[in-house]
gemmi code that builds the backbone of each chain (N, CA, C; Angstrom):
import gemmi

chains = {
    "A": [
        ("UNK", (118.453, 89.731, 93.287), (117.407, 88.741, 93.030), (116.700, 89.070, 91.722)),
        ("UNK", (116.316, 87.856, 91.160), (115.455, 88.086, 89.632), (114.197, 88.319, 89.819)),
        ("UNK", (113.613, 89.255, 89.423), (112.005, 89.630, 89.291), (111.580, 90.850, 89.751)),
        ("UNK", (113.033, 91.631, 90.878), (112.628, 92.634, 91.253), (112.363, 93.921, 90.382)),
        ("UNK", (112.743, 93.757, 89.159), (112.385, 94.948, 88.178), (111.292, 94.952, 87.790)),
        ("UNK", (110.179, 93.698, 87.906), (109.191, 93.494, 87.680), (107.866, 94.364, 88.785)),
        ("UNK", (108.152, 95.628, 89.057), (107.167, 96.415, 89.732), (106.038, 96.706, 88.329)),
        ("UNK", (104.434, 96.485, 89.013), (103.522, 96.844, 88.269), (103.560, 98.325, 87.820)),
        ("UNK", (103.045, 98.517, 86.576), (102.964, 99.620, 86.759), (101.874, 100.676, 87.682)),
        ("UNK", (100.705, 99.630, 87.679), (99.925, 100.300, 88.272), (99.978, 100.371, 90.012)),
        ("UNK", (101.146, 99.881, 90.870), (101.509, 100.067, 92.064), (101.484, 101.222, 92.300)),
        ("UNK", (100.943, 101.683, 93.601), (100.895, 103.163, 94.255), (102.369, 103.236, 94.677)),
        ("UNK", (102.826, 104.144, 94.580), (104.398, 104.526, 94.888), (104.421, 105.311, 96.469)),
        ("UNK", (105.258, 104.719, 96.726), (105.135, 105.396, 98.704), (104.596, 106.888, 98.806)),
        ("UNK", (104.915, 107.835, 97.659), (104.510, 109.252, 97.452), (103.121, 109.653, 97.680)),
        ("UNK", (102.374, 108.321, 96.904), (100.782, 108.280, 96.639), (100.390, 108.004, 97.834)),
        ("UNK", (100.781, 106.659, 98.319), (100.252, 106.247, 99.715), (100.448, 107.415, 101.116)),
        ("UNK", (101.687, 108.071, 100.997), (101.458, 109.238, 101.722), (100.576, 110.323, 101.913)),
        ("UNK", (100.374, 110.428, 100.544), (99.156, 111.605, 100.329), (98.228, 110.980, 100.545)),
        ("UNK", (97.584, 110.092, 100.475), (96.581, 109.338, 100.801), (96.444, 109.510, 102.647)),
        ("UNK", (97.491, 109.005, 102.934), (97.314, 109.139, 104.215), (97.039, 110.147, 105.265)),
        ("UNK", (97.301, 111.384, 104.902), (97.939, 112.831, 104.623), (96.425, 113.273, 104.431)),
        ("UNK", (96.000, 112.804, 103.475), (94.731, 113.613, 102.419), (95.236, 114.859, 102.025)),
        ("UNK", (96.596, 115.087, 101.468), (96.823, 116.088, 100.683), (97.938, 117.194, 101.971)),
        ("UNK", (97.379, 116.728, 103.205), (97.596, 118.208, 104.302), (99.359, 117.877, 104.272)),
        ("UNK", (100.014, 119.060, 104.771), (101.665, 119.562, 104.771), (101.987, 118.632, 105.807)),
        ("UNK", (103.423, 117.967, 105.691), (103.628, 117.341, 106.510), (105.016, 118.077, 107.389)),
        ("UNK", (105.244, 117.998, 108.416), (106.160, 118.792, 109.233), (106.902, 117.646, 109.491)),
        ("UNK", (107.979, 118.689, 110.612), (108.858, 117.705, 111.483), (108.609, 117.940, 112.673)),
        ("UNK", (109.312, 116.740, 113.418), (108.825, 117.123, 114.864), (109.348, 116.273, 115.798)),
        ("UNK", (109.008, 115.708, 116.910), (109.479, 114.796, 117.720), (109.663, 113.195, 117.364)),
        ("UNK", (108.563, 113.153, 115.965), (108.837, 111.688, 115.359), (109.730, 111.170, 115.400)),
        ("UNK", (110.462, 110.255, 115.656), (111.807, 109.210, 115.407), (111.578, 108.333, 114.136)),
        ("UNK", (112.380, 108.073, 113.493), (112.316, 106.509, 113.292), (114.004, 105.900, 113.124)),
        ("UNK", (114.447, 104.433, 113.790), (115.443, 103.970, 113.952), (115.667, 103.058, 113.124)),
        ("UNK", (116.129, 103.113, 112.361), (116.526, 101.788, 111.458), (118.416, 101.914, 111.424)),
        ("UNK", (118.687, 100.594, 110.832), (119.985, 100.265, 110.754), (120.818, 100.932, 109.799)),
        ("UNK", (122.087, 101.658, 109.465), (122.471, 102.562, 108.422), (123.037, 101.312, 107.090)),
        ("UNK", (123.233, 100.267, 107.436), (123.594, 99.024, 106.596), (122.556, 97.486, 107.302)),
        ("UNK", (121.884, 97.251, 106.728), (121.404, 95.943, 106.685), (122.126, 94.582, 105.705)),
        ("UNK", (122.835, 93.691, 106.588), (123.044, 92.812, 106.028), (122.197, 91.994, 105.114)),
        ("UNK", (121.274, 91.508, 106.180), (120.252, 91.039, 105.517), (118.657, 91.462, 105.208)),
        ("UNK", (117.956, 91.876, 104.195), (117.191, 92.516, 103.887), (115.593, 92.063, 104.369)),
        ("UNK", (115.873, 90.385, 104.541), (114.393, 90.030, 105.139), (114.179, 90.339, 106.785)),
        ("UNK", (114.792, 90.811, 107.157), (114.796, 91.057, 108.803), (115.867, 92.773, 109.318)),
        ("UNK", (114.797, 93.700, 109.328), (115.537, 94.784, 109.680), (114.788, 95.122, 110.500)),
        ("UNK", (115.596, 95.240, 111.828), (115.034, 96.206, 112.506), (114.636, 97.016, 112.586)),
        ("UNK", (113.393, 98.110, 112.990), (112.936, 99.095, 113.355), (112.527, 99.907, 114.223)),
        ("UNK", (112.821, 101.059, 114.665), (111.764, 101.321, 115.813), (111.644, 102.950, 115.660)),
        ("UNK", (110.476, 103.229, 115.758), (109.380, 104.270, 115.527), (108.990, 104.553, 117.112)),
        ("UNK", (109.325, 105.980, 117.099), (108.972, 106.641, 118.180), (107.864, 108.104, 118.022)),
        ("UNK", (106.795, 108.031, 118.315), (105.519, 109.370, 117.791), (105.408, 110.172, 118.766)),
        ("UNK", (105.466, 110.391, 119.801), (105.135, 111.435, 121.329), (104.201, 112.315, 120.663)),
        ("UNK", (102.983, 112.282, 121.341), (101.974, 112.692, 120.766), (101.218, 112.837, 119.935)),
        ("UNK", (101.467, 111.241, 118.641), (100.589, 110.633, 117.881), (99.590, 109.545, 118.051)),
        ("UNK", (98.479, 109.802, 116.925), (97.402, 108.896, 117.388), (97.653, 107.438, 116.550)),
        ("UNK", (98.510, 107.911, 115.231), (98.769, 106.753, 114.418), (100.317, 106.867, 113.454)),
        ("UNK", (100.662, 106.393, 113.620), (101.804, 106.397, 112.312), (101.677, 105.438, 111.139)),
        ("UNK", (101.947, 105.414, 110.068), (101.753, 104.138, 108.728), (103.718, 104.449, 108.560)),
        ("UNK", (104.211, 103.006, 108.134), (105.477, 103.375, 107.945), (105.595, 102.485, 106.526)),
        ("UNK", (106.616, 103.047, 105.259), (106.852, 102.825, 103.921), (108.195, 102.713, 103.665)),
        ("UNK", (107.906, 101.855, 102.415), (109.788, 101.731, 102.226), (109.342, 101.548, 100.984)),
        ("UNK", (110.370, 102.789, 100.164), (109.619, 102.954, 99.223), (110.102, 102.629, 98.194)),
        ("UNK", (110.784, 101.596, 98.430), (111.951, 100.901, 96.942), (111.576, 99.644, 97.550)),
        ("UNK", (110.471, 99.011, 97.833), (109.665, 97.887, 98.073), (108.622, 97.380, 96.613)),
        ("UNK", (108.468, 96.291, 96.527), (107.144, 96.926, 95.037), (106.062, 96.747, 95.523)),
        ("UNK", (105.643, 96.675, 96.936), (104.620, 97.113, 97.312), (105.095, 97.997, 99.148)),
        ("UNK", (105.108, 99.197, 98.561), (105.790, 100.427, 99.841), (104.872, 100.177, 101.204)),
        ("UNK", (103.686, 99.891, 101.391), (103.325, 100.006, 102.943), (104.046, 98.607, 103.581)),
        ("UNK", (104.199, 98.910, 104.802), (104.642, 98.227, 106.055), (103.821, 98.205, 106.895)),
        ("UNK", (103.382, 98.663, 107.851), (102.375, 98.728, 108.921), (102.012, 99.956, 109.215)),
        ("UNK", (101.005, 99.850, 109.934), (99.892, 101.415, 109.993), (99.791, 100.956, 111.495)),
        ("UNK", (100.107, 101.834, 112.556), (100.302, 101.371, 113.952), (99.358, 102.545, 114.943)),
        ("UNK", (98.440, 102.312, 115.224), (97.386, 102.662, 115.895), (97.724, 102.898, 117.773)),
        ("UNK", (97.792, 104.091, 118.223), (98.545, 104.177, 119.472), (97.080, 104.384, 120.505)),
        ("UNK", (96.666, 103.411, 121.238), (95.612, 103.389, 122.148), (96.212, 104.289, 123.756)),
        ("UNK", (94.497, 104.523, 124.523), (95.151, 105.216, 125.608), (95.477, 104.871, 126.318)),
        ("UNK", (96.205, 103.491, 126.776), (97.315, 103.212, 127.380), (98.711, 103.144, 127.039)),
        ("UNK", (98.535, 103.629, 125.885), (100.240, 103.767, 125.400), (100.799, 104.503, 125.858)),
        ("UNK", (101.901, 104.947, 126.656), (102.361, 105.844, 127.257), (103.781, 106.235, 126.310)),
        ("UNK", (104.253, 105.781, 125.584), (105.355, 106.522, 124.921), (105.088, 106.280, 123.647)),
        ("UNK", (104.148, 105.946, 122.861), (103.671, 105.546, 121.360), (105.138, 105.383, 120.651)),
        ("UNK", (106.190, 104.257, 120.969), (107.107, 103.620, 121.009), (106.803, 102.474, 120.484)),
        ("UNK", (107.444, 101.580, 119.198), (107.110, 100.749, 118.731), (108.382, 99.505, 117.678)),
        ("UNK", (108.648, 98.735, 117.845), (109.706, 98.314, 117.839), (109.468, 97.065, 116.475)),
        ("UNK", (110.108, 96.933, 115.634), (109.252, 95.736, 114.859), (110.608, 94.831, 113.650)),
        ("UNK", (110.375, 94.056, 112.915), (111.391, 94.063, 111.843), (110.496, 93.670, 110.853)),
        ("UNK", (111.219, 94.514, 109.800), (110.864, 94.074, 108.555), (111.438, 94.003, 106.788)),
        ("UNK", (110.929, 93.432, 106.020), (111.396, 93.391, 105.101), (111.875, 94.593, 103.733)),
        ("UNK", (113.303, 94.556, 103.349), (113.565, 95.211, 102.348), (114.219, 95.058, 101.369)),
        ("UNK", (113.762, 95.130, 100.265), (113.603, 94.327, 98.352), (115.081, 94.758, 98.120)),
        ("UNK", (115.690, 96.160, 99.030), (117.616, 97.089, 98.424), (117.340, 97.807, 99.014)),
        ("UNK", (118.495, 98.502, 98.632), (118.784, 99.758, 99.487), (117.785, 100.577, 99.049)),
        ("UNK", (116.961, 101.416, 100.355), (115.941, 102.411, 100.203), (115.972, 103.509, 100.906)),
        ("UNK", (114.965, 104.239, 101.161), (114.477, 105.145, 102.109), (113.083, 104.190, 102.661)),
        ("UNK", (113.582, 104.017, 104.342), (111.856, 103.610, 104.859), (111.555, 105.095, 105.630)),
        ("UNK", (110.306, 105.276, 105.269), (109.683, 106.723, 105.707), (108.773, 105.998, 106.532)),
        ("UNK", (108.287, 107.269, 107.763), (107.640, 107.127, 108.978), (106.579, 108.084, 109.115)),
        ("UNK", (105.153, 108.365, 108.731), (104.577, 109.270, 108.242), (103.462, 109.302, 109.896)),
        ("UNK", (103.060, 110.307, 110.791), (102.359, 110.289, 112.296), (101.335, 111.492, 111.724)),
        ("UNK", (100.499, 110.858, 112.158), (99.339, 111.746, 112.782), (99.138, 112.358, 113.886)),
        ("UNK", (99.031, 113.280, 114.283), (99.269, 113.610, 115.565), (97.846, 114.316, 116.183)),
        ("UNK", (98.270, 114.352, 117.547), (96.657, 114.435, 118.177), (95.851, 115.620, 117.808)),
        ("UNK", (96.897, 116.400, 117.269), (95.855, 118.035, 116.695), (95.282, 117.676, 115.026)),
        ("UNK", (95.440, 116.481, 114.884), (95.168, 116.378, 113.492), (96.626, 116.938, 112.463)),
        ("UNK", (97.557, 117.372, 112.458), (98.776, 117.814, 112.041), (99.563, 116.511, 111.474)),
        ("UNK", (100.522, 116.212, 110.628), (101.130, 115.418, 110.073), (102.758, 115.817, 110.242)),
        ("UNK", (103.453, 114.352, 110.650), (104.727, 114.611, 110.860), (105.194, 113.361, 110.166)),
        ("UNK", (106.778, 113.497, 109.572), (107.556, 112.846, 108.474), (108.628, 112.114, 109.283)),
        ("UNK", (109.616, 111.091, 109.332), (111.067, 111.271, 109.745), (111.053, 109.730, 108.777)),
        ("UNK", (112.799, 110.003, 108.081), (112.576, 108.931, 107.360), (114.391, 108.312, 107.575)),
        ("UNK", (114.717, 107.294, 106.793), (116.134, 106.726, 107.485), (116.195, 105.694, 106.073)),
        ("UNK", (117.769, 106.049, 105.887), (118.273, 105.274, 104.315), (119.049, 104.096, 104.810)),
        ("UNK", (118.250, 102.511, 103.929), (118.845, 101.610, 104.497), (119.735, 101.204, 103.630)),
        ("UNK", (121.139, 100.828, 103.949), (121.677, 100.310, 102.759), (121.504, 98.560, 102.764)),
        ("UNK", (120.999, 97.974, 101.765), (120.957, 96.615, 102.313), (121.739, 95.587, 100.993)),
        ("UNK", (122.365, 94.543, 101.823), (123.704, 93.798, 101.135), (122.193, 92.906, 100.089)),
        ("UNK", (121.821, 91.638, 101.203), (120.915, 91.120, 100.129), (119.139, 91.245, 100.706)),
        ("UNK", (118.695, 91.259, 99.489), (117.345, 91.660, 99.540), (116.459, 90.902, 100.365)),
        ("UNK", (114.967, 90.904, 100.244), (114.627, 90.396, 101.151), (113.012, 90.165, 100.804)),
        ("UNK", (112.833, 89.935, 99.214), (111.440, 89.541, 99.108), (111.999, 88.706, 97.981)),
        ("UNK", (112.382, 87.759, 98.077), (112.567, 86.724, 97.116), (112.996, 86.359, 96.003)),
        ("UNK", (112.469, 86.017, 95.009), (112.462, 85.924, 93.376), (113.171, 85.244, 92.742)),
    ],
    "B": [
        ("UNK", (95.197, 76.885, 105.994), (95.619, 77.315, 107.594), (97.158, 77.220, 107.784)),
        ("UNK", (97.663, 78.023, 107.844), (98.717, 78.561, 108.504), (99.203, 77.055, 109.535)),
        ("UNK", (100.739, 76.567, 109.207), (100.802, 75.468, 110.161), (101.669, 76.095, 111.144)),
        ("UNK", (101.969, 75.717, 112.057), (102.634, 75.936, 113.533), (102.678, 77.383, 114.130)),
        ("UNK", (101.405, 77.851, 113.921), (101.207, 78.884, 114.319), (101.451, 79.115, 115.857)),
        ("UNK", (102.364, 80.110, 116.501), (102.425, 79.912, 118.116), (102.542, 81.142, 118.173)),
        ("UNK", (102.165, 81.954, 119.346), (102.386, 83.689, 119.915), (102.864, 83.116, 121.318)),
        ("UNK", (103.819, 84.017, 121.045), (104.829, 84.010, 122.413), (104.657, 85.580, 123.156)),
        ("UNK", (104.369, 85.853, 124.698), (104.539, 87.187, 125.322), (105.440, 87.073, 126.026)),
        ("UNK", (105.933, 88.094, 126.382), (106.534, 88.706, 127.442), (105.987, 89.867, 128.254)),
        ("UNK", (105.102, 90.059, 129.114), (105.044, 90.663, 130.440), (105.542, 90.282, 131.661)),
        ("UNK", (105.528, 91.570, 132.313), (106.354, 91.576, 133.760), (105.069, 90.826, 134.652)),
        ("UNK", (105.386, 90.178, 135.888), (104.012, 89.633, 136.266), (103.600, 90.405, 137.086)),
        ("UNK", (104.542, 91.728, 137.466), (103.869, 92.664, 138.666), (104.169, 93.971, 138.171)),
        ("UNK", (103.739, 95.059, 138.712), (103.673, 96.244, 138.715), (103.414, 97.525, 139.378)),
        ("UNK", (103.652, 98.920, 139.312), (102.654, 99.392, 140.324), (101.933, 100.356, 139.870)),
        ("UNK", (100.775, 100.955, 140.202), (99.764, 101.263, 139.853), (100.534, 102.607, 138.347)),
        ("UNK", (99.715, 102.387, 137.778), (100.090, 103.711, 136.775), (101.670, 103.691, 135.925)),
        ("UNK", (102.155, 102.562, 136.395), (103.812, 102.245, 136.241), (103.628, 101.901, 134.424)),
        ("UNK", (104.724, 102.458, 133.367), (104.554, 101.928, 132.098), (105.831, 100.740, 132.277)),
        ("UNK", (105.441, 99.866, 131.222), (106.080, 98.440, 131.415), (106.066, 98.441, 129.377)),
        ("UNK", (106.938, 97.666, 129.539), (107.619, 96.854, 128.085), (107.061, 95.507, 127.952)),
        ("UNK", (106.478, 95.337, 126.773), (106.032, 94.500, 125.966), (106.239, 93.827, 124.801)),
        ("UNK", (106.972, 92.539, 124.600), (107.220, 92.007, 123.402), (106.863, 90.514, 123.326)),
        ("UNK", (106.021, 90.640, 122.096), (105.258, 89.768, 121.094), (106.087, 89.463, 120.247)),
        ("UNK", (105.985, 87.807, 119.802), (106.243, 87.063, 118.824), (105.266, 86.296, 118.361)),
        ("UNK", (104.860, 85.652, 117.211), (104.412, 85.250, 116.519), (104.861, 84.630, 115.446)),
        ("UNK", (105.210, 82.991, 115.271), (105.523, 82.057, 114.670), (104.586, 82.154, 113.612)),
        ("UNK", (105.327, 82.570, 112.975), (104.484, 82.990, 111.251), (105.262, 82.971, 110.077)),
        ("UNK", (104.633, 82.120, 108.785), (105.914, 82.118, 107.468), (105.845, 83.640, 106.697)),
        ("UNK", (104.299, 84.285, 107.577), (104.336, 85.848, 106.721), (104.793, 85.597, 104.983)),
        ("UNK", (103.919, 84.517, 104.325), (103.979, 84.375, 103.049), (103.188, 85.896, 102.259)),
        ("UNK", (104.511, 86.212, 101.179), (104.856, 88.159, 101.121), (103.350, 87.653, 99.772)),
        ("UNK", (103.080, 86.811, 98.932), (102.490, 86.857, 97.951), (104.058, 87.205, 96.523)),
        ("UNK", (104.570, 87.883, 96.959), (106.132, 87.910, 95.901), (106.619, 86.993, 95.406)),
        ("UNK", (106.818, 86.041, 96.041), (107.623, 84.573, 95.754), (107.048, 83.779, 94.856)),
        ("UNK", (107.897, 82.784, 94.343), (107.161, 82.414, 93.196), (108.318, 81.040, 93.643)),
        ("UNK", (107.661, 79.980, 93.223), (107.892, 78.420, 92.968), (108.768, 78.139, 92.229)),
        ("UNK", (109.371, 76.980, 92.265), (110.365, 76.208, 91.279), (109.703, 76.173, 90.185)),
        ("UNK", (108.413, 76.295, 89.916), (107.676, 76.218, 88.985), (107.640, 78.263, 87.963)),
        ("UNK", (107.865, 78.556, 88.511), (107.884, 79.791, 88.543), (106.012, 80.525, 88.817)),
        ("UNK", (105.181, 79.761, 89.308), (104.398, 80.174, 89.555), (104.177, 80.485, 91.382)),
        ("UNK", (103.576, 81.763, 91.277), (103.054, 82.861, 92.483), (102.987, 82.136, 93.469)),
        ("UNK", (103.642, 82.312, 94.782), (102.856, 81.690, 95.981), (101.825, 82.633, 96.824)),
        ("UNK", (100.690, 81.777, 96.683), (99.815, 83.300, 97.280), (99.802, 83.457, 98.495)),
        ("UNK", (99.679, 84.996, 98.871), (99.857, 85.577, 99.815), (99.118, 84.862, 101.310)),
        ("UNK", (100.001, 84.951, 102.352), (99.417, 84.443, 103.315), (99.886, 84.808, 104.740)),
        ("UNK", (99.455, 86.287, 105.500), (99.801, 86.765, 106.479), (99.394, 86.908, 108.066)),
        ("UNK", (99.921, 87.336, 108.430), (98.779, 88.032, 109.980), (98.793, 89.685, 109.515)),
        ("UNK", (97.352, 89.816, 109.396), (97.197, 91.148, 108.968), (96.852, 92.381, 109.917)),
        ("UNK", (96.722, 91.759, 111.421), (96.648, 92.591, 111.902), (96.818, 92.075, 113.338)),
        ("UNK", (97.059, 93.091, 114.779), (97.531, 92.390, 115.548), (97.446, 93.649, 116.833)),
        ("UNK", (96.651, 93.354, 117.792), (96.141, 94.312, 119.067), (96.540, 93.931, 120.118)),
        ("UNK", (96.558, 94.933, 120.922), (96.970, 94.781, 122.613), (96.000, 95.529, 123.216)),
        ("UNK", (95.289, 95.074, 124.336), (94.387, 95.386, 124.524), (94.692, 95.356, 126.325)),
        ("UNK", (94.188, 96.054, 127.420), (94.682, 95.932, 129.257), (92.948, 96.386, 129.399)),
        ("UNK", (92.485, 95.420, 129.709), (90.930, 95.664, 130.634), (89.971, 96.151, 129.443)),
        ("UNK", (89.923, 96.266, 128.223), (89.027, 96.384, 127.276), (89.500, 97.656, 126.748)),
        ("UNK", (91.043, 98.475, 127.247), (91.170, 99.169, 126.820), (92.138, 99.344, 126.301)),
        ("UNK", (92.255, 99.823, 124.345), (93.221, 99.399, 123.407), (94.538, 100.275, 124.189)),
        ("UNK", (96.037, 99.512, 123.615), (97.376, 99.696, 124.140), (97.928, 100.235, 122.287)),
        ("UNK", (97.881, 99.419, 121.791), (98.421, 99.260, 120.338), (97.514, 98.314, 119.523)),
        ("UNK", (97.403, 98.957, 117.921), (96.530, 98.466, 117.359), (97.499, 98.339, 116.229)),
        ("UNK", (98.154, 97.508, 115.196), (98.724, 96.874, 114.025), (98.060, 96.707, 112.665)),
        ("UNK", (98.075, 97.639, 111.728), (97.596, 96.521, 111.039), (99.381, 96.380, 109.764)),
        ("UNK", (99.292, 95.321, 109.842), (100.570, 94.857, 108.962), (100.288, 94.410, 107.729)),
        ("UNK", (101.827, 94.521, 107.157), (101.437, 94.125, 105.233), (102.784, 93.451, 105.057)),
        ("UNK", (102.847, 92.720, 103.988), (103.865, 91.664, 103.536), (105.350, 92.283, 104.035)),
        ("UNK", (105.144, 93.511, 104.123), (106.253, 93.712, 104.187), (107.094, 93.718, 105.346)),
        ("UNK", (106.020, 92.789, 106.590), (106.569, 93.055, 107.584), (107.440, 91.420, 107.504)),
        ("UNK", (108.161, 90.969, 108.554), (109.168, 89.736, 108.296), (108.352, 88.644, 108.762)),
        ("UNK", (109.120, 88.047, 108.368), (108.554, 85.979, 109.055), (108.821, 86.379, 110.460)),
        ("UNK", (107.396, 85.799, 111.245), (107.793, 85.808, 112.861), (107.610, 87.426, 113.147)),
        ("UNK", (106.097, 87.871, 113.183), (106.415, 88.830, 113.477), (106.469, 89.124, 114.796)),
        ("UNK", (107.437, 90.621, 114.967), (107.610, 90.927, 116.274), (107.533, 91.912, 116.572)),
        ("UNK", (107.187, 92.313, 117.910), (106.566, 93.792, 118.011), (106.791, 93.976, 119.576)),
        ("UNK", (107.574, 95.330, 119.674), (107.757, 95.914, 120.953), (107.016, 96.962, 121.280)),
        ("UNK", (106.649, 97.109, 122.669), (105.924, 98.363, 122.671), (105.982, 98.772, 124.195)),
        ("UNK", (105.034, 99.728, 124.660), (105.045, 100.091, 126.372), (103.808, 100.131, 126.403)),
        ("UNK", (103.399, 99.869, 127.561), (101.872, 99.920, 128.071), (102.355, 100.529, 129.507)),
        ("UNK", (100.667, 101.297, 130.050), (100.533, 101.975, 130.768), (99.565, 100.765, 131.898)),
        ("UNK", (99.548, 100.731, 132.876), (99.104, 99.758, 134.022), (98.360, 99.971, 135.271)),
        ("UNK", (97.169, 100.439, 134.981), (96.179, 101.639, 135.624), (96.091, 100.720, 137.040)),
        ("UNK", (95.694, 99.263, 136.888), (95.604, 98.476, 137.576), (95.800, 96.772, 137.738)),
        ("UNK", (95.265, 96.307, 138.601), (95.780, 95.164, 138.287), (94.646, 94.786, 136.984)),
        ("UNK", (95.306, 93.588, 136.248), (94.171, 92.791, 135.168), (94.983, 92.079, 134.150)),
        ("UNK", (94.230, 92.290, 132.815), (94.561, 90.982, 131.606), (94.819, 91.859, 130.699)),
        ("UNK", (95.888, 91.227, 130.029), (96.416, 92.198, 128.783), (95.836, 91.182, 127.745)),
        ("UNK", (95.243, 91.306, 126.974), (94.844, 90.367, 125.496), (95.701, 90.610, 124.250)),
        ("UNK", (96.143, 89.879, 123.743), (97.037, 90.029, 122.369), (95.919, 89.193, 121.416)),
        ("UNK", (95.962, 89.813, 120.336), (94.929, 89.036, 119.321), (96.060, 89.339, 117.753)),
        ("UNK", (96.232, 88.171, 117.028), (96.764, 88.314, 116.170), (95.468, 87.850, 114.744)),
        ("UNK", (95.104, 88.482, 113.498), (94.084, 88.129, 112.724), (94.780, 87.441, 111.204)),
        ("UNK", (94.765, 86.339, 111.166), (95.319, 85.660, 109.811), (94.683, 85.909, 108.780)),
        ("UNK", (95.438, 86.080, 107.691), (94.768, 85.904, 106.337), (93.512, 84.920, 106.045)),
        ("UNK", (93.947, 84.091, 106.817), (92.803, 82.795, 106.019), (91.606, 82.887, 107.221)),
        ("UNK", (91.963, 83.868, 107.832), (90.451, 83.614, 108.568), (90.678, 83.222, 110.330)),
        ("UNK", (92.026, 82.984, 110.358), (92.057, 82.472, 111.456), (92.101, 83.274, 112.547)),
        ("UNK", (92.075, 83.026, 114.259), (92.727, 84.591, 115.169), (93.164, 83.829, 116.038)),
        ("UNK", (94.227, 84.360, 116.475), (94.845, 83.785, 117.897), (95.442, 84.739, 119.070)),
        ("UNK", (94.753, 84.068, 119.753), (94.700, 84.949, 120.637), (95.661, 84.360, 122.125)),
        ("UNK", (95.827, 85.687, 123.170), (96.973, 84.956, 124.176), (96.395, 85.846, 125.100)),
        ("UNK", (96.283, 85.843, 126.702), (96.190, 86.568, 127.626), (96.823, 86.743, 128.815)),
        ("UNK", (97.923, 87.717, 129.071), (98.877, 87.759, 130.475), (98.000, 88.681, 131.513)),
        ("UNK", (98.094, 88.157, 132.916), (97.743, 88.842, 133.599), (98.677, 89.494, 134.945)),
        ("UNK", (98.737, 90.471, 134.933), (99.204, 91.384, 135.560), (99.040, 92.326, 137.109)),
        ("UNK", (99.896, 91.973, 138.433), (99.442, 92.150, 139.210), (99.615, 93.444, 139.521)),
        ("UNK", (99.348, 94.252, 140.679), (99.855, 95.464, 140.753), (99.678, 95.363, 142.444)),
        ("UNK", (100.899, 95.787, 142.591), (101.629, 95.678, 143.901), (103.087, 96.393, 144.617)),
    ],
}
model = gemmi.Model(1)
for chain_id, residues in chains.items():
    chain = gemmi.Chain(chain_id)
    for i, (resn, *xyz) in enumerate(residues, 1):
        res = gemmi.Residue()
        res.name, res.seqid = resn, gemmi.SeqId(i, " ")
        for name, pos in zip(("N", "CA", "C"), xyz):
            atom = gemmi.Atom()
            atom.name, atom.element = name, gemmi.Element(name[0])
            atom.pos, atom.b_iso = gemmi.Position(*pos), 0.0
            res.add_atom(atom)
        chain.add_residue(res)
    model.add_chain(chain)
structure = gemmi.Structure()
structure.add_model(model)
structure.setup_entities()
């Protein structure tokens, strides 16, 4: 698609928005999931699903988007498996990263490379 | 305003006490990204559901907040926990101001 080279420069890059999210602290691994498809046909509709066991929030990024956040998913106390299922859009082939907060205050990562045929923000 | 806006649920209509159950939301939405641009080659501005809650007896399940990047029609799976019987509330919040809201209620038995 035409226009996608057209990222601002002044766009926060998924790196920034992590640390942001983060506030700087180490991020680990851990029980986080995240499921995405290893080839996406089509780029405006990809499945996802994000699994946290014992997070209070996850924000998830795709970071060859020209604007990287996706959703910031808030796990209340009736959630019993902070399990979360969604689709969404991707501009090519990327990395979507899955960044959790977890209930000790601790930060956990898991991320998944999509390859995608055609894009999926327009132009 | 957003035209043919509709939220669709799926809950189970029964349950038993403390039992977790599956939940999926739709939402008839063009999720306009702000990216796109016209035959004209000018911007179509942005126009989403920016955010989107589940809520069982006043007490939050899942809280959303979403960005362009999520798809047309959004959709969202999740599990809830089912202390007792009552009302699950889904609230979806539009860009332009709008909210829509849906409520299943849930027996426990």
């Amino acid at each position: 698609a035409s226009g996608l080279g057209a990222i601002p420069a002044f766009a926060a890059t998924a790196e920034d928005m992590i640390a942001e999210f983060t506030g700087g602290a180490a991020v680990g691994e851990g029980e986080l999931s995240l499921t995405a498809p290893e080839i996406a046909e089509n780029g405006n509709t990809v499945p996802i699903e994000v699994s946290a066991p014992g997070a209070v929030a996850v924000a998830i990024y795709a970071d060859g988007n020209p604007t990287p956040a996706v959703a910031t998913v808030k796990f209340g106390k009736l959630n019993p498996s902070n399990t979360v299922s969604t689709r969404i859009r991707l501009a090519g082939t990327q990395n979507v990263v899955a960044v959790a907060q977890m209930e000790d205050g601790s930060f956990q990562q898991a991320s998944a490379a999509v390859k995608v045929t055609i894009g999926g923000c327009g132009g | 305003m957003a035209k043919g806006v509709k939220p669709r649920v799926k809950v189970p209509k029964s349950a038993s006490a403390g039992e977790a159950i599956t939940i999926k939301t739709l939402i008839s939405h063009k999720m306009e990204s702000g990216q796109r641009k016209d035959d004209d080659g000018n911007v179509i501005p942005r126009s989403i559901i920016n955010r989107f809650t589940c809520d069982f007896n006043g007490e939050n399940v899942i809280d959303v907040t979403l960005e362009p990047a999520i798809s047309t029609n959004p959709y969202f799976q999740f599990d809830a926990t089912v202390p007792e019987a009552g009302d699950f509330k889904f609230t979806w919040y539009d860009d332009d101001g709008s909210v829509y809201e849906e409520t299943k209620s849930i027996a426990v038995g």
